[in-house]
C-alpha positions as CSV (number, residue, x, y, z in Angstrom):
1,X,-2.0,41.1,-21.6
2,X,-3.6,40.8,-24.6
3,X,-2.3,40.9,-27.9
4,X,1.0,41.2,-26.3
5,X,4.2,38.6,-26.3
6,X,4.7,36.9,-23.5
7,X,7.6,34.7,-22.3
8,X,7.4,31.3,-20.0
9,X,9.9,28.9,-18.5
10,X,9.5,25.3,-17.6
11,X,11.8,22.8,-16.1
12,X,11.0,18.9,-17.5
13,X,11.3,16.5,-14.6
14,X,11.5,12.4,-14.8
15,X,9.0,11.3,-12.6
16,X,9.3,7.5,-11.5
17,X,6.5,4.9,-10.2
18,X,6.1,2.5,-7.1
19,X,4.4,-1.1,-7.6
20,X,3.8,-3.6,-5.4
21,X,1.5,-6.2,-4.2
22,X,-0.8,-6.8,-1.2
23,X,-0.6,-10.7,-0.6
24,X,-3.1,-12.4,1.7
25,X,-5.1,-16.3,2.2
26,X,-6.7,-17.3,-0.9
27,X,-10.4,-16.4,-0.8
28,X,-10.0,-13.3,1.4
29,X,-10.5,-9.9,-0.9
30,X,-7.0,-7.4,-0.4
31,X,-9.0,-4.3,-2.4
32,X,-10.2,-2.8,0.1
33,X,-6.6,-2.2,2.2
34,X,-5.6,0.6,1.9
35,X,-1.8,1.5,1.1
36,X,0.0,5.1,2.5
37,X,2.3,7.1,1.1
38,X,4.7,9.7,3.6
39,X,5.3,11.9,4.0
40,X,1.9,13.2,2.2
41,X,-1.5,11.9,2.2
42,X,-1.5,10.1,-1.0
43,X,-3.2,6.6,-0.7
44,X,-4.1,3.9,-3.3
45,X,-6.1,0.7,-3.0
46,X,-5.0,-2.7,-4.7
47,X,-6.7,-3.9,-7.2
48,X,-8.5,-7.6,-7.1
49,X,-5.3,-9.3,-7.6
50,X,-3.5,-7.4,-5.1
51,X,-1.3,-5.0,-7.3
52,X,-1.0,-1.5,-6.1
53,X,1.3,1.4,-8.0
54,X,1.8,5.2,-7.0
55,X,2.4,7.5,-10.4
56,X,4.5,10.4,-11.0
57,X,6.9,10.2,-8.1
58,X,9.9,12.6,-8.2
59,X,13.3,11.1,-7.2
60,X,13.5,10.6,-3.5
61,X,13.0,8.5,-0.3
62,X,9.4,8.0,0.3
63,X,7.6,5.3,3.1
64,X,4.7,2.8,1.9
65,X,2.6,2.0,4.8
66,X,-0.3,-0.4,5.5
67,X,-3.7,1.2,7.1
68,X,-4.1,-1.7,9.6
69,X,-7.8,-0.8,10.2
70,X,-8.2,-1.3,6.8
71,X,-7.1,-5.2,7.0
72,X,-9.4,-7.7,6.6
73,X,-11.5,-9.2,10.0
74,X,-8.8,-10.7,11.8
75,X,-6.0,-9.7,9.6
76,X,-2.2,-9.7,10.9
77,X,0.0,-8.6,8.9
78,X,3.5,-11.2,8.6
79,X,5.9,-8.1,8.6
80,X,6.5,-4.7,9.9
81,X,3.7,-2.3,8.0
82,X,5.9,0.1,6.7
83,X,8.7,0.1,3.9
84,X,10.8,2.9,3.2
85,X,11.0,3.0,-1.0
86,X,13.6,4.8,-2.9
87,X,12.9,6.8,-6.2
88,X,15.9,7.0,-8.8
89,X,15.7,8.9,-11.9
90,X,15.5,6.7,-14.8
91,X,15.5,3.6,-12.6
92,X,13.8,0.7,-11.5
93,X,12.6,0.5,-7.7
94,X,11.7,-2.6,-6.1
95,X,8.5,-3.8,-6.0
96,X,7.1,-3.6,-2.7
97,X,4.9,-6.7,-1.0
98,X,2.5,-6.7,1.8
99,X,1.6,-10.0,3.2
100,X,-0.8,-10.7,5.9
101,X,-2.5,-13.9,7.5
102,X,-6.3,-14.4,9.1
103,X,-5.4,-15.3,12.6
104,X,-8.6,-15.7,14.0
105,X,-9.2,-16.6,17.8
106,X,-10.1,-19.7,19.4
107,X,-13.6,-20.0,20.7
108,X,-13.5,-22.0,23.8
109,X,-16.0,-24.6,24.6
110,X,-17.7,-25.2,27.4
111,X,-19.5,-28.3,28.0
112,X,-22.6,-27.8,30.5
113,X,-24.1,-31.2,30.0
114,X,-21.3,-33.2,30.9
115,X,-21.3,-35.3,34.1
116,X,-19.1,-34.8,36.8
């Protein structure tokens, strides 16, 4: 109410961070891939160098996952596309790294002027 005293409570928290990197073949653009945080819906994009970092994370377990329709044309990823990540309270995690390869397929030829 107006004019009147008023009393309020609040708990301070440490919140922590998760970096990491998306890696991929030299010339092929990673900032467009698309990184996944569970449980949630929080998501984040690399930047043009590949580094990636969720804010304000309170302690606890969380899993990093790559959106595979996100990958580049012909984009395989090198290892399983989720990490499970680990939040301590005044601590360092891990940096987490992606890495994927352009695997793309073999066009067959055909030759229809040879002779037989």
């Amino acid at each position: 109410l107006p004019s009147k005293l008023s009393r309020s409570d609040f708990d301070v928290v440490r919140l922590g961070a998760i970096r990491g990197k998306v890696k991929g073949p030299k010339d092929v653009a990673v900032d467009g891939i698309v990184i996944r945080m569970l449980p949630g819906d929080q998501y984040t994009t690399p930047d043009g160098e590949g580094n990636f970092c969720f804010y304000n994370m309170r302690a606890g377990a969380y899993t990093l996952a790559v959106d595979d329709k996100t990958l580049p044309e012909f984009g395989v990823l090198k290892q399983p596309g989720s990490v499970e990540v680990s939040v301590k309270v005044g601590g360092e995690t891990i940096p987490v790294t992606f890495e994927f390869e352009i695997h793309k397929p073999e066009k067959r030829v055909r030759n229809v002027l040879e002779k037989k």
